[in-house]
Residue frames relative to the residue before (quaternion, step in Angstrom):
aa qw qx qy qz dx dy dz
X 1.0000 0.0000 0.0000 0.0000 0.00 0.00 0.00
X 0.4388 0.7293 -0.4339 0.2956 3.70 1.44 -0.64
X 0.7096 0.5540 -0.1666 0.4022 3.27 0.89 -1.87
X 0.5488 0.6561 -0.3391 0.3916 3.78 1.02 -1.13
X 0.1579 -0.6998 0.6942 0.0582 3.73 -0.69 0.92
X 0.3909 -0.7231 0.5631 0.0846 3.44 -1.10 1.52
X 0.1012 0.6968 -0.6643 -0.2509 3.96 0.07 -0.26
X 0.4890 -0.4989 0.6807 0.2204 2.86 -2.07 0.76
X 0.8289 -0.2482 0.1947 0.4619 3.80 -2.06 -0.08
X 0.7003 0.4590 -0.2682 0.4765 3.17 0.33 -1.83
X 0.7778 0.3154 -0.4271 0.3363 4.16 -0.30 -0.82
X 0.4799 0.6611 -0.4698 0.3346 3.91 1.48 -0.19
X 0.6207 0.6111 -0.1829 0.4559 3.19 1.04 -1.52
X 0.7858 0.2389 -0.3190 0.4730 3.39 0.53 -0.48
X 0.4091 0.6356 -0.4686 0.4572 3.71 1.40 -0.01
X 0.8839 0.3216 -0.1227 0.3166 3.51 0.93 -1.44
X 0.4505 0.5737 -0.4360 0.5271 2.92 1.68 0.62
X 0.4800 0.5618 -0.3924 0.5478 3.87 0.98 -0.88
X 0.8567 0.4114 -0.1628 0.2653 3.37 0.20 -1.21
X 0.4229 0.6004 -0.2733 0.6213 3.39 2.11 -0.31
X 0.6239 0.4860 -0.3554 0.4982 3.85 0.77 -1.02
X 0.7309 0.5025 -0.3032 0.3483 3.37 0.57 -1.24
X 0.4061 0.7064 -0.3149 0.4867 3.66 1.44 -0.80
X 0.7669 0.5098 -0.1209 0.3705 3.42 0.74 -1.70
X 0.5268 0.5897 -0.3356 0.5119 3.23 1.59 -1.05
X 0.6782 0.4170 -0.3669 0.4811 3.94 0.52 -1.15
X 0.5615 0.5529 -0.4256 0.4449 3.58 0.19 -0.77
X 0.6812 0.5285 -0.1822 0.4727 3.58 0.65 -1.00
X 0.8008 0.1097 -0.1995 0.5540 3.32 0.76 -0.31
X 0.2985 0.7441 -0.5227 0.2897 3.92 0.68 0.64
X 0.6840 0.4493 -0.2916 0.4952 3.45 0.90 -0.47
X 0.6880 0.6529 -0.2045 0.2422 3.23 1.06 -1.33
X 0.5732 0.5911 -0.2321 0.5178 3.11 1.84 -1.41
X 0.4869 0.6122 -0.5777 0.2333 3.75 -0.72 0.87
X 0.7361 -0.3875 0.2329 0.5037 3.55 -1.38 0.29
X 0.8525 0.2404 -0.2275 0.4045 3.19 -1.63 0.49
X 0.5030 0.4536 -0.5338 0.5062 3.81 0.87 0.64
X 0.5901 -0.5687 0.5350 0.2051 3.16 -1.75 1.35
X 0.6338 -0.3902 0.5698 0.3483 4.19 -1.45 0.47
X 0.8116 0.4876 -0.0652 0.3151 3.36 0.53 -1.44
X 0.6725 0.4121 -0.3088 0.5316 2.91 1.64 -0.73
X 0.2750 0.6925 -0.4800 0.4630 3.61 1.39 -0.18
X 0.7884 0.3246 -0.2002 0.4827 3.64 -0.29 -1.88
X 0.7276 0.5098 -0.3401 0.3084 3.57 0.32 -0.17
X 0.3525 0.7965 -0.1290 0.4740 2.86 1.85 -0.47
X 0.6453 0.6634 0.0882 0.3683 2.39 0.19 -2.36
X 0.6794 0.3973 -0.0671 0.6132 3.48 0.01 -2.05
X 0.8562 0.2969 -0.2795 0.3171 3.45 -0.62 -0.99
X 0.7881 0.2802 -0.3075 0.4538 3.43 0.90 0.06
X 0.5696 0.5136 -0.4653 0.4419 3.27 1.14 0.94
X 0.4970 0.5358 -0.4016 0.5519 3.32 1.73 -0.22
X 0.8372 0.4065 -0.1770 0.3202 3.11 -0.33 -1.67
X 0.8130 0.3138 -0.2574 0.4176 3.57 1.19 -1.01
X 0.7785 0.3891 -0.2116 0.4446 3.40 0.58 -1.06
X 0.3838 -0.7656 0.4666 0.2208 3.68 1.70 0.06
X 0.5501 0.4537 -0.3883 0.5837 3.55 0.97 1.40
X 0.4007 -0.7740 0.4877 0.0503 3.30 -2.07 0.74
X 0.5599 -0.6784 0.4140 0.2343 2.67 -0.72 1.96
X 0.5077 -0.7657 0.3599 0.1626 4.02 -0.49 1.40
X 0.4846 0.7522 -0.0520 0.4435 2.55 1.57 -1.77
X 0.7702 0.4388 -0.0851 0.4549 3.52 0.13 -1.15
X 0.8333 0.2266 -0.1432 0.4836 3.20 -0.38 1.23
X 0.3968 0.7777 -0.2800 0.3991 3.49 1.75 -0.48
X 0.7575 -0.1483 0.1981 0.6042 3.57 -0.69 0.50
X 0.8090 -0.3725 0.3418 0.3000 3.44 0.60 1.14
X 0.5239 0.6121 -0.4648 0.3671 3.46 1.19 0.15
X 0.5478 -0.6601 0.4565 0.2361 3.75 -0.92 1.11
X 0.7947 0.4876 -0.2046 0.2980 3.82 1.15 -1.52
X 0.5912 -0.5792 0.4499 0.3357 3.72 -0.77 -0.66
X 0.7343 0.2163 0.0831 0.6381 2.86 1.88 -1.56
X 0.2766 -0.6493 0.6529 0.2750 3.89 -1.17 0.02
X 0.0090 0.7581 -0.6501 0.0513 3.92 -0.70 0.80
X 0.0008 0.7850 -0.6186 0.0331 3.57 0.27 1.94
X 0.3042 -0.7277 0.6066 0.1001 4.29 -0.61 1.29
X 0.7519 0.0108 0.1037 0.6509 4.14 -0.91 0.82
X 0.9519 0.0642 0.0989 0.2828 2.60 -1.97 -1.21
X 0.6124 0.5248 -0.3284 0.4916 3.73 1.01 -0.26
X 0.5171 -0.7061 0.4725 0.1041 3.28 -0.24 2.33
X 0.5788 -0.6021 0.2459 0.4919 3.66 0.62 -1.18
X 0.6414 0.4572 -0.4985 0.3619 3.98 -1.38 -0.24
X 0.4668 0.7012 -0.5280 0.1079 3.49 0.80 0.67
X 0.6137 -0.6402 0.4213 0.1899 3.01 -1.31 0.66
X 0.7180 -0.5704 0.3735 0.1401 3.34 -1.10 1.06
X 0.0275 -0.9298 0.3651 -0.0365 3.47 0.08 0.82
X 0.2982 -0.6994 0.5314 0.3737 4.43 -0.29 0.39
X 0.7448 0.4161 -0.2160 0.4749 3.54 1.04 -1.12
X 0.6712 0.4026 -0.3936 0.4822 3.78 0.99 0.06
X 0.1982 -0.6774 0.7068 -0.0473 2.89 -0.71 2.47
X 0.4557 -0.5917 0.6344 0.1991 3.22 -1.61 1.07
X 0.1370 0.8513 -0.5065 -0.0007 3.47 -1.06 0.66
X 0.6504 -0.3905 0.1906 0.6230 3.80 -1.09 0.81
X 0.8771 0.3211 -0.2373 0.2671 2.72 -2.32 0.21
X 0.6523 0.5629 -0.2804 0.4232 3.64 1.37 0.11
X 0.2021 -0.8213 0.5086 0.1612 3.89 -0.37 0.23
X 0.0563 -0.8155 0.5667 -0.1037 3.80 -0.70 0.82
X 0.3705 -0.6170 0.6796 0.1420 3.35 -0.79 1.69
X 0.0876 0.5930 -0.7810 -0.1753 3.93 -1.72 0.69
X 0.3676 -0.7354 0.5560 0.1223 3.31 -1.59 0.97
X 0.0934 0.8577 -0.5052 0.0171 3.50 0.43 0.01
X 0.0251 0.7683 -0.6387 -0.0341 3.52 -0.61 0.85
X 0.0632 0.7345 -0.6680 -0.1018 4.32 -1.00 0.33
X 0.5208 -0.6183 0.5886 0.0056 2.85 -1.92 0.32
X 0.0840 0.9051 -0.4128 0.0577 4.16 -0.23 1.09
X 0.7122 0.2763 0.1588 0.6254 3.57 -0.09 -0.83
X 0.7691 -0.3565 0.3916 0.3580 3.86 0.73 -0.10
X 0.7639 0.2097 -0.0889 0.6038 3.87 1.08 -1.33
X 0.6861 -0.6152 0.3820 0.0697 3.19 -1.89 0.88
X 0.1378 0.8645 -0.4658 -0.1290 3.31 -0.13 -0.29
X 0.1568 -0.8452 0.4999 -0.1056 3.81 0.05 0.89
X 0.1525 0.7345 -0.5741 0.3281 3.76 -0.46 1.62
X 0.0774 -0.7918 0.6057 0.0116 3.77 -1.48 0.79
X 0.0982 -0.7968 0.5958 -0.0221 3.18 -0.69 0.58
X 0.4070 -0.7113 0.5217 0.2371 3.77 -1.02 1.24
X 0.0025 0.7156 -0.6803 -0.1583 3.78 -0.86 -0.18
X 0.2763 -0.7523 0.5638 0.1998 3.08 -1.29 0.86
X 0.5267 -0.6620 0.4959 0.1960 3.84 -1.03 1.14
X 0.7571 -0.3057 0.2214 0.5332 4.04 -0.18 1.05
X 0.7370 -0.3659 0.1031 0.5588 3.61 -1.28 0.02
X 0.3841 -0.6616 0.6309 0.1291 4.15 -1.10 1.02
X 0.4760 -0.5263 0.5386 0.4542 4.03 -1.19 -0.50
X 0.7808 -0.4077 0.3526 0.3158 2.91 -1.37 -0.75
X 0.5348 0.5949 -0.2784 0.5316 3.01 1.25 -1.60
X 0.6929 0.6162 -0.2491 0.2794 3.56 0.19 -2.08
X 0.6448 0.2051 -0.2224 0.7019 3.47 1.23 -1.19
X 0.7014 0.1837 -0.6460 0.2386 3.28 -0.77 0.30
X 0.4754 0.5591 -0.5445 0.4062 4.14 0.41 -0.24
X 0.8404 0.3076 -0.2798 0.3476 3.55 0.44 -0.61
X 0.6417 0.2847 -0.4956 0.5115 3.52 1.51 0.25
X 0.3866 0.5852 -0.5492 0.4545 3.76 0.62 0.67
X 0.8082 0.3370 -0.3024 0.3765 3.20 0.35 -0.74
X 0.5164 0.5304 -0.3205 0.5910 3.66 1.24 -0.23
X 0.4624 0.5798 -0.3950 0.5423 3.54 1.03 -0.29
X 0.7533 0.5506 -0.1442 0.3295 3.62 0.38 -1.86
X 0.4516 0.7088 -0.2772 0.4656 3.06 1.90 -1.28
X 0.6412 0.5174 -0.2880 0.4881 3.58 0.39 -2.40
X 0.6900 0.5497 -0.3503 0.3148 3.42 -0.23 -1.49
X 0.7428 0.3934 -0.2454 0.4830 3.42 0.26 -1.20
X 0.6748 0.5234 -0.3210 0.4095 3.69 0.88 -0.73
X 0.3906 0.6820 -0.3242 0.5265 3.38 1.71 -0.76
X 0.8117 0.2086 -0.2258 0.4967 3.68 -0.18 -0.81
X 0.3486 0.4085 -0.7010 0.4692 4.26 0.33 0.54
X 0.6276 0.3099 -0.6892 0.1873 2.45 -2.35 1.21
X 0.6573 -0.5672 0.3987 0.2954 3.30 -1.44 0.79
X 0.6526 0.3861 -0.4413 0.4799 2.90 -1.52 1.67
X 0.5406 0.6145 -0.2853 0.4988 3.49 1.41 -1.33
X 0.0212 -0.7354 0.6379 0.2275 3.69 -1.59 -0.28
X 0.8972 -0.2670 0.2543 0.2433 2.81 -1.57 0.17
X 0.6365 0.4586 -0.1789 0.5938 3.42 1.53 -1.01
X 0.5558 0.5525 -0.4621 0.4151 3.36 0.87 -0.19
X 0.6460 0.3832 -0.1974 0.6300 3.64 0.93 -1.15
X 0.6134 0.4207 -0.5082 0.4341 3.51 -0.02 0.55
X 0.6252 0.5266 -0.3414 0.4639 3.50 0.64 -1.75
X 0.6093 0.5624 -0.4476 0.3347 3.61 0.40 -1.89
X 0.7544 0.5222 -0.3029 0.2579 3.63 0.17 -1.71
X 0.7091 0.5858 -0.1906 0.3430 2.89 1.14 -1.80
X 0.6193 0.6313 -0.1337 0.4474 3.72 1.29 -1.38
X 0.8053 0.2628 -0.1707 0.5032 3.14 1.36 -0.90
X 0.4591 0.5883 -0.3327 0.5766 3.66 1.44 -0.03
X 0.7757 0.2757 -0.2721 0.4982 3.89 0.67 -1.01
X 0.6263 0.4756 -0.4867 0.3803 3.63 0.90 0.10
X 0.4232 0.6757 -0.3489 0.4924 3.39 1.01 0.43
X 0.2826 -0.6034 0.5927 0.4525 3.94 1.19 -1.43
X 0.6511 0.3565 -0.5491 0.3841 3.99 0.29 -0.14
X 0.6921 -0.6191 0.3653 0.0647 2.71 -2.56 -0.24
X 0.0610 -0.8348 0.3783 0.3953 3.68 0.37 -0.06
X 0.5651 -0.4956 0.5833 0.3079 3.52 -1.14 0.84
X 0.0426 0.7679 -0.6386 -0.0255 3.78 -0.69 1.29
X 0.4238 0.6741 -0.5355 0.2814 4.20 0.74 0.15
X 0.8543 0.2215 -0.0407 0.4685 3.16 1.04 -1.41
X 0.1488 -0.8227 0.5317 0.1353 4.25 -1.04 0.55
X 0.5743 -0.2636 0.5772 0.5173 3.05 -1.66 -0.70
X 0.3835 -0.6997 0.6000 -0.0583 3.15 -1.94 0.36
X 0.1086 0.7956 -0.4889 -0.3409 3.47 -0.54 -0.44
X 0.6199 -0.5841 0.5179 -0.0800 2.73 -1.90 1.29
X 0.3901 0.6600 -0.6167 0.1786 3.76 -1.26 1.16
X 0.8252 0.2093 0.0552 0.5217 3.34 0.07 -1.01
X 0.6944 0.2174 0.0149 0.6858 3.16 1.03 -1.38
X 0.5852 -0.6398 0.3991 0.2982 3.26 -1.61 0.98
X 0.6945 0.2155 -0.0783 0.6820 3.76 1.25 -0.78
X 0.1467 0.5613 -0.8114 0.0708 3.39 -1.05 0.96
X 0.8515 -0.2814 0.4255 0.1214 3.14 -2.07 -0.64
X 0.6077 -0.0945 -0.7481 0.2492 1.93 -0.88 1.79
X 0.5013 -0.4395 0.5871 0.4593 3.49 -1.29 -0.42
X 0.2481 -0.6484 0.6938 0.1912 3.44 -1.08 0.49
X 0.0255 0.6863 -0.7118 -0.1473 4.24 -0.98 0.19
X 0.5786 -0.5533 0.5771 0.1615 3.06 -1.74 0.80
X 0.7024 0.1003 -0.0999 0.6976 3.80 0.81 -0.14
X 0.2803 0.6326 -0.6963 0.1907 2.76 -1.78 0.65
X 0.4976 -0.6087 0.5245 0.3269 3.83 -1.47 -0.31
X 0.4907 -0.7113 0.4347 0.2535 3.22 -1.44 0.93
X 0.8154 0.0993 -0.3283 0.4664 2.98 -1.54 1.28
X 0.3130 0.5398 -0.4769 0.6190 3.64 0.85 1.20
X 0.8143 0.0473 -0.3814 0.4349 2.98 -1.99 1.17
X 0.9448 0.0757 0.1674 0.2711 3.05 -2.37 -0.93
X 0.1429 -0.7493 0.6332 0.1309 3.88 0.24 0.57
X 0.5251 -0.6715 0.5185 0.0675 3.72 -1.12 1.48
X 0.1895 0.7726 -0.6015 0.0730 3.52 -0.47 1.20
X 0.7658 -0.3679 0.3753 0.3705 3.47 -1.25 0.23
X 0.8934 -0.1107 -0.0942 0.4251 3.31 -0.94 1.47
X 0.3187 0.5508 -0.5693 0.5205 3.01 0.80 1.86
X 0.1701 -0.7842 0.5967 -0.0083 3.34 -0.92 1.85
X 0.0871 0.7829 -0.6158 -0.0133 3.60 -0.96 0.31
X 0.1813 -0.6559 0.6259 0.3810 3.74 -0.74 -0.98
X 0.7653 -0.3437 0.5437 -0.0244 2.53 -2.73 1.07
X 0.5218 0.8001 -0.2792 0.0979 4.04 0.29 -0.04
X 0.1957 0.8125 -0.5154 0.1897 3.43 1.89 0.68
X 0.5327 -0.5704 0.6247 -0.0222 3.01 -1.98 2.15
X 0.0173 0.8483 -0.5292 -0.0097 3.46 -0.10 0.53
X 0.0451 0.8267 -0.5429 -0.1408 3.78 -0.62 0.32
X 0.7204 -0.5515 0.3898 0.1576 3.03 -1.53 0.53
X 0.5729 0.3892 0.0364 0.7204 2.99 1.79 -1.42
X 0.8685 -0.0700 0.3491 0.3448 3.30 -2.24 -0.73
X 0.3920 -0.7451 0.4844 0.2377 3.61 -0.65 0.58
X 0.7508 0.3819 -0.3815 0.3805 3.33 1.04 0.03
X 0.3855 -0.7587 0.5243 -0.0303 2.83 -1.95 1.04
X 0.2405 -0.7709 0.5877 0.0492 3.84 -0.62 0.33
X 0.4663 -0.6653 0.5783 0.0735 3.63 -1.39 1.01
X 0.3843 -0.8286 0.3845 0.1338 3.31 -0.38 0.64
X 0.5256 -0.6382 0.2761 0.4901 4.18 0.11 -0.02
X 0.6153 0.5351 -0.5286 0.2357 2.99 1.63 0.45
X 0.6047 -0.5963 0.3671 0.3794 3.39 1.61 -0.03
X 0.6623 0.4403 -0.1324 0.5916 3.31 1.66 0.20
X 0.7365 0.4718 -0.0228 0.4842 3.28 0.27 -1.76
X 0.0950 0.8212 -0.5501 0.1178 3.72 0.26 1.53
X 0.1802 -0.7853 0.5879 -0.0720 3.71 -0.62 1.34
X 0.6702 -0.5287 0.4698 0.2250 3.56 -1.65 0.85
X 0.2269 -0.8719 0.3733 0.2214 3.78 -0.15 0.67
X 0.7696 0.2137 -0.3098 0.5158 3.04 1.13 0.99
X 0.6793 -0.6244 0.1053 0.3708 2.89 1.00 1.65
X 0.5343 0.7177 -0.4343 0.1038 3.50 0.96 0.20
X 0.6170 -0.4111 0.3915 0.5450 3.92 -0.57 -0.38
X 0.1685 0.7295 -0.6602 -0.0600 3.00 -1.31 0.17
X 0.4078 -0.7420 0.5276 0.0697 3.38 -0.98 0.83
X 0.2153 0.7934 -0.5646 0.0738 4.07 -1.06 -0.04
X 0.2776 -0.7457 0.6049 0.0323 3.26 -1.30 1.18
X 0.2133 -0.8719 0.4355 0.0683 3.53 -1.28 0.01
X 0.0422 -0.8715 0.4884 0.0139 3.35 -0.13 0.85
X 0.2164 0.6608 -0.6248 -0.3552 3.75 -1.52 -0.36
X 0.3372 -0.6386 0.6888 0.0625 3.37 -1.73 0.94
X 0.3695 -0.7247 0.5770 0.0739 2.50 -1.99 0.58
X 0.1215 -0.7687 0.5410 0.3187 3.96 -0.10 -0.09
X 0.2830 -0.7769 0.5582 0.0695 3.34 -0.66 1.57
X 0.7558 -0.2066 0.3232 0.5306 3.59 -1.60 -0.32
X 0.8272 0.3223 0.0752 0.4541 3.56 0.15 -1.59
X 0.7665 -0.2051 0.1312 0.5942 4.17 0.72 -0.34
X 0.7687 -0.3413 0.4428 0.3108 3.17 -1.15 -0.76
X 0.0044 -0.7289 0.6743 0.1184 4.09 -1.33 1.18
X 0.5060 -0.6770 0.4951 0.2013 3.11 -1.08 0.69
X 0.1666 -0.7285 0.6178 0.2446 4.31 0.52 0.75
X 0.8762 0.3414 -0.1980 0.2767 3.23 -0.22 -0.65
X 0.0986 0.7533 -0.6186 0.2005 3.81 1.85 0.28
X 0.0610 -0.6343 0.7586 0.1356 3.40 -1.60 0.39
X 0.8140 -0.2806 0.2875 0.4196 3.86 -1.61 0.78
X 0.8739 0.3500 -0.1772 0.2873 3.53 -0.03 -1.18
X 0.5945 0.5619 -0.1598 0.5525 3.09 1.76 -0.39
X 0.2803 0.7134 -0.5537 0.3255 3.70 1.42 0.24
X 0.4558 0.7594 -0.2963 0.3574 3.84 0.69 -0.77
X 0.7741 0.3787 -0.1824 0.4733 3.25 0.29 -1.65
X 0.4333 0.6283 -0.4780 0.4347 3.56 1.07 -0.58
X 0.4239 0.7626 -0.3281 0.3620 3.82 0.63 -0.42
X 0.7549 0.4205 0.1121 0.4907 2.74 0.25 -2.12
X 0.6572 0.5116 -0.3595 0.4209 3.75 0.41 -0.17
């Protein structure tokens, strides 16, 4: 708990403004995402209207040396993939965009699947299962709760399905810096880990797979894929633990709804 950075009113607000911009960034590309657009033209996209419009810095970009603005992980590509001129998106495919920016000082960090012209069946349902898995875990933020709760939730509801969660990589939490403290896991047991207190921020980000949970890094050192070629699929949130449950920084327009359900 040493490591955990509380924010007070004033650093939420600016967490949930960053995180309102970012909201704005998807909106911004919702049309854009369809067959025959380039990975690259995504990030470019992407970049140029978080610079130029919203007057903020793409987080992402420059990170451990990373070249892009955005991660754009296609099918079978778990996530951190890497922007591409020659990777045309096409029907029947699904793509995770990660997009993370930077305002006022604090991050905000969120993903969001699109689906590529008409998809199967399987394809959409792995990816609203897994956005399902997302809720679930968000379902259990709120003080008193732990960490295992949001794991178990994800895991319970991802394996009652037959898929896998991805367990190398988590959520995080998130302010200033792009990774702080805690780790967030997608699976775990209830009432286990990190005990949930007021104004702790992290993110929401369970890897889900279609197939086998294991996965494998490519030689570019980035680009981390299902080892046995299956889909996989992943959303993104960052939250907050409030007085009373859980805000969502990074809610986007269409998702007012789910607020419901919490």
């Amino acid at each position: 708990m040493s490591n955990v950075v509380l924010k007070n009113p004033q650093q939420l607000a600016l967490m949930r403004h960053a995180g309102q911009l970012l909201a704005q960034v998807f909106r911004h590309l919702d049309d854009f995402i369809q067959p025959g657009v380039s990975t690259l033209a995504i990030n470019d996209r992407a970049d140029a209207f978080i610079v130029d419009v919203l007057k903020a810095r793409p987080a992402s970009k420059g990170q451990y040396g990373f070249a892009y603005s955005l991660n754009t992980s296609v099918d079978h590509v778990v996530c951190h993939g890497i922007p591409k001129a020659d990777e045309i998106l096409m029907a029947g495919s699904i793509v995770n965009v990660d997009i993370t920016l930077e305002q006022g000082g604090y991050i905000a960090d969120s993903s969001k699947m699109y689906c590529i012209g008409e998809i199967d069946a399987g394809a959409r349902q792995l990816v609203d299962h897994t956005y399902d898995a997302l809720w679930a875990g968000i379902r259990q933020v709120r003080p008193g709760a732990t960490l295992g709760d949001v794991g178990h939730a994800i895991q319970q509801h991802a394996e009652a399905f037959g898929y896998n969660v991805v367990r190398e990589y988590c959520g995080h939490g998130i302010g200033r810096q792009m990774h702080e403290a805690p780790e967030v896991l997608h699976y775990g047991h209830p009432a286990s880990g990190l005990l949930l207190k007021p104004g702790m921020t992290f993110t929401i980000e369970p890897m889900i797979n279609q197939g086998g949970r294991g996965v494998r890094t490519l030689r570019d050192g980035w680009t981390v894929i299902t080892r046995d070629r299956s889909l996989s699929a992943q959303w993104e949130h960052t939250v907050a633990v409030t007085a009373d449950g859980v805000e969502v920084l990074t809610l986007r327009d269409e998702e007012r709804a789910m607020l419901s359900h919490i």
